[in-house]
N, CA, C and O of each residue as an XYZ file, in Angstrom:
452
protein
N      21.728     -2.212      5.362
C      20.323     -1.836      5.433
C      19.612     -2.344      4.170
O      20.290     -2.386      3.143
N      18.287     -2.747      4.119
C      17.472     -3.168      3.080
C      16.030     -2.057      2.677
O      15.624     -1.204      3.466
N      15.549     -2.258      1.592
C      14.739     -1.377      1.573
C      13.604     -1.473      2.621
O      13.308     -0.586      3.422
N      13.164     -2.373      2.526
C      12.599     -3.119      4.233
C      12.421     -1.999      5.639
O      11.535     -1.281      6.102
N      13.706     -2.327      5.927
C      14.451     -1.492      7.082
C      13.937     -0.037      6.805
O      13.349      0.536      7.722
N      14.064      0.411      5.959
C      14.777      1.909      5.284
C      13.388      2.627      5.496
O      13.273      3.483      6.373
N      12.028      2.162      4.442
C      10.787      2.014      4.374
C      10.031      2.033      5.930
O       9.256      2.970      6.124
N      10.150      1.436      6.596
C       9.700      1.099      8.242
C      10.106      2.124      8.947
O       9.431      2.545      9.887
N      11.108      2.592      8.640
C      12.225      3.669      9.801
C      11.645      4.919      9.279
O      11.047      5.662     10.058
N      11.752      5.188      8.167
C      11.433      6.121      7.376
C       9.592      6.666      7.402
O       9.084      7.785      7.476
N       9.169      5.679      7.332
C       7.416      5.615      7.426
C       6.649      5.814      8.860
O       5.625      6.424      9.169
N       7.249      5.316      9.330
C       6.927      4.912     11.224
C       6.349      6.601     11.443
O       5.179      6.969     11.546
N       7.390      7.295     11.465
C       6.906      9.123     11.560
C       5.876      9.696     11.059
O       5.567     10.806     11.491
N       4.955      8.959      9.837
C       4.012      9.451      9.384
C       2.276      8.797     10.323
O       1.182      9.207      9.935
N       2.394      7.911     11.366
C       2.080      7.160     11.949
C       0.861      6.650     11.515
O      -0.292      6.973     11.800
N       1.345      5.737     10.724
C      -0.257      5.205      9.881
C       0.019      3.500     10.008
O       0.742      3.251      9.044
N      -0.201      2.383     10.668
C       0.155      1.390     10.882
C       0.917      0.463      9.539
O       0.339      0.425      8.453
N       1.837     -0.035      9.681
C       2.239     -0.410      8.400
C       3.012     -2.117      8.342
O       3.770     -2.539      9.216
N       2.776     -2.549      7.653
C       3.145     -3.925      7.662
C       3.374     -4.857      6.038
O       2.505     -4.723      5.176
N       4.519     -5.705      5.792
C       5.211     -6.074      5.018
C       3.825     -7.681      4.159
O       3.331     -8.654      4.729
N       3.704     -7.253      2.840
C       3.384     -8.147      2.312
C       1.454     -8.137      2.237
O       0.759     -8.055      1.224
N       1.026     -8.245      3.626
C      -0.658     -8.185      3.749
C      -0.487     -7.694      4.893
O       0.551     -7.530      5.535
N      -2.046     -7.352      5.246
C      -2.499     -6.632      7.070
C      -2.930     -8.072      7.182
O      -3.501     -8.856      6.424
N      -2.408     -8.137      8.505
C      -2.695     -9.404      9.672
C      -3.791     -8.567     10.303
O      -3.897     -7.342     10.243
N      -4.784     -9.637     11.066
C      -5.550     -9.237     11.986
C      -6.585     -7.897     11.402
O      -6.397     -7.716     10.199
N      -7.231     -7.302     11.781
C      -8.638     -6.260     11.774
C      -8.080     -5.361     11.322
O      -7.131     -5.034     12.035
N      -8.235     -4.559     10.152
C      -7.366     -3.266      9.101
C      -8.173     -2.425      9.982
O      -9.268     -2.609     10.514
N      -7.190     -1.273      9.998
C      -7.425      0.238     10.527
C      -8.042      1.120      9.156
O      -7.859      0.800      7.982
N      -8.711      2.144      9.579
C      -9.555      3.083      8.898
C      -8.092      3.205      7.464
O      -8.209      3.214      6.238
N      -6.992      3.272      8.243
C      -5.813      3.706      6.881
C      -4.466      3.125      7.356
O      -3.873      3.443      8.387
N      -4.050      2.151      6.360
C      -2.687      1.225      6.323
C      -1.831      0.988      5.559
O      -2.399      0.261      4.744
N      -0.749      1.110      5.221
C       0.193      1.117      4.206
C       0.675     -0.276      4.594
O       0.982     -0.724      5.699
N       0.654     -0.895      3.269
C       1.508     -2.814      3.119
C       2.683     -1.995      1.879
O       2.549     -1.119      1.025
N       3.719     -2.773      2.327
C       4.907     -2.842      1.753
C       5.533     -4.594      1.249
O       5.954     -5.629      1.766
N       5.216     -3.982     -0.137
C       5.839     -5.012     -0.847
C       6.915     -5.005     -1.378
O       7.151     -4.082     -2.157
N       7.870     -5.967     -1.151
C       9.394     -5.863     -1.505
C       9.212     -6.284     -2.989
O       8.229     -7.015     -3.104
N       9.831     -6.057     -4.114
C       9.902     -6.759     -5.305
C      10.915     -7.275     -6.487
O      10.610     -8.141     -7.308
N      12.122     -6.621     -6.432
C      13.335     -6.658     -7.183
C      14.561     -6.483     -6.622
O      14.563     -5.345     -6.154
N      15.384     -6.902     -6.467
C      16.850     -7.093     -5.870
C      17.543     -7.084     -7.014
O      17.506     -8.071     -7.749
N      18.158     -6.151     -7.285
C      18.733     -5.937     -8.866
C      20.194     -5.167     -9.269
O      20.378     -4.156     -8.591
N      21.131     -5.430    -10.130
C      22.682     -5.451     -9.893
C      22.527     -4.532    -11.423
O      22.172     -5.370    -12.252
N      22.620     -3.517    -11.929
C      22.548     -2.304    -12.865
C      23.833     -2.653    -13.423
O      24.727     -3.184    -12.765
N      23.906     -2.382    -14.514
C      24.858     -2.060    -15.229
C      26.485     -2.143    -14.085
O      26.621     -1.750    -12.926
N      27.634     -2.908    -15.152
C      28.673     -2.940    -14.655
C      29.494     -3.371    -15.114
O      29.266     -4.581    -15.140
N      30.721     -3.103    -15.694
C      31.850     -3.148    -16.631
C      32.828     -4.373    -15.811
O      33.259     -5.031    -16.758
N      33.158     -4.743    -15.049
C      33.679     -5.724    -14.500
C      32.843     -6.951    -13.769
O      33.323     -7.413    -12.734
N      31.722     -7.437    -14.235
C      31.233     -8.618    -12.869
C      31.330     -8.248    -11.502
O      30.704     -9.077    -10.841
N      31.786     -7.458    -10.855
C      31.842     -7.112     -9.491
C      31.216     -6.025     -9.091
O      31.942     -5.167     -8.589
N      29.810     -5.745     -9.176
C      28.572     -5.073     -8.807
C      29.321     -4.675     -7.097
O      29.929     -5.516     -6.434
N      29.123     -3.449     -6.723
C      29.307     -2.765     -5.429
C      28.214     -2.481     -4.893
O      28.137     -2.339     -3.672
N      26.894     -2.311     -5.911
C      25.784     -1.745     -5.516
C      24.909     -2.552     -6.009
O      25.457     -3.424     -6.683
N      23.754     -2.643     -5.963
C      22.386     -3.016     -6.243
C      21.117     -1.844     -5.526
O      21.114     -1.130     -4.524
N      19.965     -2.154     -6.811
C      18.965     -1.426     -6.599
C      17.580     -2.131     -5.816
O      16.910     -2.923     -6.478
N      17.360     -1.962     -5.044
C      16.152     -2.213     -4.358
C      14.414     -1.832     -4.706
O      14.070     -0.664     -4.521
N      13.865     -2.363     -4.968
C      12.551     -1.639     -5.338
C      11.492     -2.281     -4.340
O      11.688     -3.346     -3.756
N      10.377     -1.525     -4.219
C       9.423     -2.013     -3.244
C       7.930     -1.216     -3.671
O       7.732     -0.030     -3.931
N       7.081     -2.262     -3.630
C       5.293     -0.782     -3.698
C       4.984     -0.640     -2.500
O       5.363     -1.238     -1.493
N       4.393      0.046     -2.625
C       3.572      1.034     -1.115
C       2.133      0.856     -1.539
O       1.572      1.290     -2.545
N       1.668      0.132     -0.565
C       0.230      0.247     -0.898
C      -0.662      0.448      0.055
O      -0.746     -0.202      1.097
N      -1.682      1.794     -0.445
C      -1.994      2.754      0.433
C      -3.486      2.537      0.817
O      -4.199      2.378     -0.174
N      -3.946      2.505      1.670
C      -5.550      1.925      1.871
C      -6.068      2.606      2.656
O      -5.784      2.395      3.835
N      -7.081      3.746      2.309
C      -7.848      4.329      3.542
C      -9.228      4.304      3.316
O      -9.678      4.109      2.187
N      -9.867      4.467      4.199
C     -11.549      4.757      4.036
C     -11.803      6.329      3.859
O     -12.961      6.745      3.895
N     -10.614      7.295      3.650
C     -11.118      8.851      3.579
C     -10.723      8.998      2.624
O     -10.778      8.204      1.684
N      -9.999     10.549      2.656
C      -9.400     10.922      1.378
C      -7.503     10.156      1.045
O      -6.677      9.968      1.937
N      -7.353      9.951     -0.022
C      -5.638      9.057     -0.045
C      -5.059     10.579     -0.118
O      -4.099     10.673      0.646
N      -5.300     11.630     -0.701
C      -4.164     12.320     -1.419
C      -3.514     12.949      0.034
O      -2.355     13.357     -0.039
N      -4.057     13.023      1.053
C      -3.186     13.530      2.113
C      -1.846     12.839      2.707
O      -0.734     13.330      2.899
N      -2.468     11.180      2.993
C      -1.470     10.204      3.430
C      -0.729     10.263      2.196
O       0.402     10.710      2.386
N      -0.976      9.965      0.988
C      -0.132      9.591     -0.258
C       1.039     10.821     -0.865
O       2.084     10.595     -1.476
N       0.465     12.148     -0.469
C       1.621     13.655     -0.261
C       2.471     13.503      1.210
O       3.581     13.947      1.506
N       1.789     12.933      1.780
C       2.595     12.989      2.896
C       4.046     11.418      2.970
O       5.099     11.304      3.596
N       3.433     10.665      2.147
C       4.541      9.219      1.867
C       5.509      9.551      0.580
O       6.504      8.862      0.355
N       5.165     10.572     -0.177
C       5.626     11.226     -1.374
C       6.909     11.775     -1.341
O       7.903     11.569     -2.038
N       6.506     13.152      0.421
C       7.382     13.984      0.729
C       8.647     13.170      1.049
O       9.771     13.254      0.554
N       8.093     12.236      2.155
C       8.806     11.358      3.023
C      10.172     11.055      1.921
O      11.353     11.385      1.813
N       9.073     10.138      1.151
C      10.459      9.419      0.137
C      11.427     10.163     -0.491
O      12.571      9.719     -0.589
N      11.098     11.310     -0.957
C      12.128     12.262     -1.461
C      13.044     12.895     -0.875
O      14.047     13.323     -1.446
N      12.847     12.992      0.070
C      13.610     13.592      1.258
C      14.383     12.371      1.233
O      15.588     12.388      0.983
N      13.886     11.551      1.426
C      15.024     10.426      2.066
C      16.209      9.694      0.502
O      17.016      8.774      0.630
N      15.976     10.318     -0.551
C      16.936      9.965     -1.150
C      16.124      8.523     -2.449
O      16.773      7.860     -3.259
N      14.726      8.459     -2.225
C      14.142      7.192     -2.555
C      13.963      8.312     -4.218
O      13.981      9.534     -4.368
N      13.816      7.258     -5.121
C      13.516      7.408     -6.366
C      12.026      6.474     -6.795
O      11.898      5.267     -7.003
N      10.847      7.780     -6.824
C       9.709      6.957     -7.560
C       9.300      6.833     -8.541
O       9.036      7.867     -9.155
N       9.063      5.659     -9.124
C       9.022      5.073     -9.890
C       7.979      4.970    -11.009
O       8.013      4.856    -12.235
N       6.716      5.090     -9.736
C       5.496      5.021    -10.132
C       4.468      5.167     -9.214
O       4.645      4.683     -8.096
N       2.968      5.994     -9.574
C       2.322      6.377     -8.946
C       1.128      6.232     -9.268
O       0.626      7.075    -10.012
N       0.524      5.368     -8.900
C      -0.935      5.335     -9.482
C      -2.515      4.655     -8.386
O      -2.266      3.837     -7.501
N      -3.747      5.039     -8.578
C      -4.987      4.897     -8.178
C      -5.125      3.609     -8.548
O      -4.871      3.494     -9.747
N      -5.457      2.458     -7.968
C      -5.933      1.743     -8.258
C      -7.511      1.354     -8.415
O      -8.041      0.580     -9.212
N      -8.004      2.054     -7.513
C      -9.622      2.206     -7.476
C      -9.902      1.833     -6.186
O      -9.218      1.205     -5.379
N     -11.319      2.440     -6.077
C     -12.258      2.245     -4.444
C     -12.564      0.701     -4.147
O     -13.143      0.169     -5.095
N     -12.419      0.203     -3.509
C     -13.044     -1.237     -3.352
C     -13.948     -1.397     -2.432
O     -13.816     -1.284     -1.214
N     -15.473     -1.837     -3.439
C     -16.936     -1.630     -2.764
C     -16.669     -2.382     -1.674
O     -16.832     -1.896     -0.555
N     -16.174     -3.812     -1.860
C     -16.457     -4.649     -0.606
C     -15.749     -4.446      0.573
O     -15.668     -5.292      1.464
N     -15.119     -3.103      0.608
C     -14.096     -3.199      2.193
C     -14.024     -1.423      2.093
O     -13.247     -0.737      2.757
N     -14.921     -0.953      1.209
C     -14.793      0.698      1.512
C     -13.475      1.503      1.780
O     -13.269      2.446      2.544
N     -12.706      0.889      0.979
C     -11.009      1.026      1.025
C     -10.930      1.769     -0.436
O     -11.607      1.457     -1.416
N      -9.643      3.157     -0.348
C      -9.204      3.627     -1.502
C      -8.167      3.033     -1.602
O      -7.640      2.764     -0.523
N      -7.535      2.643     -2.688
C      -6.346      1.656     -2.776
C      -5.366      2.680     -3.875
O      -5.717      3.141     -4.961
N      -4.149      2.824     -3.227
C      -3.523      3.828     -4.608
C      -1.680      3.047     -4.048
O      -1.108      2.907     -2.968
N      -1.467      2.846     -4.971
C       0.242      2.504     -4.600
C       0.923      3.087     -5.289
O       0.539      3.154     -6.457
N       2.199      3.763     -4.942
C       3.399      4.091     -4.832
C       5.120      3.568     -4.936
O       5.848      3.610     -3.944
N       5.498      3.187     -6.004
C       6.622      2.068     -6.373
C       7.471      2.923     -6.117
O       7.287      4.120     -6.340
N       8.435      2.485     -5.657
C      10.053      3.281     -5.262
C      10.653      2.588     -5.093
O      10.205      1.526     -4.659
N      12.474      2.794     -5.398
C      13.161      1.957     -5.357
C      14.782      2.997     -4.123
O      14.758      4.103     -3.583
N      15.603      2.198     -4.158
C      16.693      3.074     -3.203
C      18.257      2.438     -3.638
O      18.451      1.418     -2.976
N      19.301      2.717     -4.463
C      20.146      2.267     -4.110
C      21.110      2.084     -2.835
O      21.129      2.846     -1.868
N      21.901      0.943     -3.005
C      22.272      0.426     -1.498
C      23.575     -0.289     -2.239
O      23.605     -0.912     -3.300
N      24.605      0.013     -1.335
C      25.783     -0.653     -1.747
C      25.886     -1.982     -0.665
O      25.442     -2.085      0.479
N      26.756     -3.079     -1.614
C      26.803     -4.289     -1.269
C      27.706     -4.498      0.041
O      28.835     -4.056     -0.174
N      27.541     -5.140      1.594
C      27.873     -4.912      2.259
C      28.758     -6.568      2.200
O      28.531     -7.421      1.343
N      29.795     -6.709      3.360
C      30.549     -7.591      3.018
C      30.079     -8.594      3.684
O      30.608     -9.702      3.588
């Protein structure tokens, strides 16, 4: 599984349309883009990493209020074992009447064969 996967499966239940990288096609009133960003091998006393850490932002876009969707993607992740990272407002954007706030989390994942 990838954080990708994990993120999609995991998110889908909160039902807010969601899609990897940018929104294709006409944005909905509220959309979460998922950006993948680090593929990363932590600390390890022999060269032979079992695990790696995954990280990804969440980026949250609505025309209402964020703090409902953004408690509700919060809960999600914790529950599911995700570690966040970082949490922050980015600001309103006049030209598309969008609140923009992202959410960095990462998930370890052991190396599959």
């Amino acid at each position: 599984m990838t954080i990708l996967e994990n993120l999609n499966t995991l998110l889908a239940d909160i039902g807010v349309p969601i899609e990897t990288g940018g929104f294709s096609g006409k944005a909905p009133s509220e959309y979460i883009v998922i950006v993948p960003m680090t593929d990363t091998f932590h600390l390890h006393a022999d060269n032979a990493p079992n695990a790696e850490v995954q990280d990804a932002r969440l980026s949250i876009y609505t025309q209402g209020n964020y703090k409902k969707l953004k408690n509700s993607i919060v809960k999600a992740l914790l529950g599911d074992d995700f570690t966040i990272t970082d949490r922050r407002y980015i600001g309103f954007e006049t030209d598309t009447g969008y609140h923009h706030y992202v959410v960095d989390t990462e998930k370890n994942y052991e190396l599959e064969d």
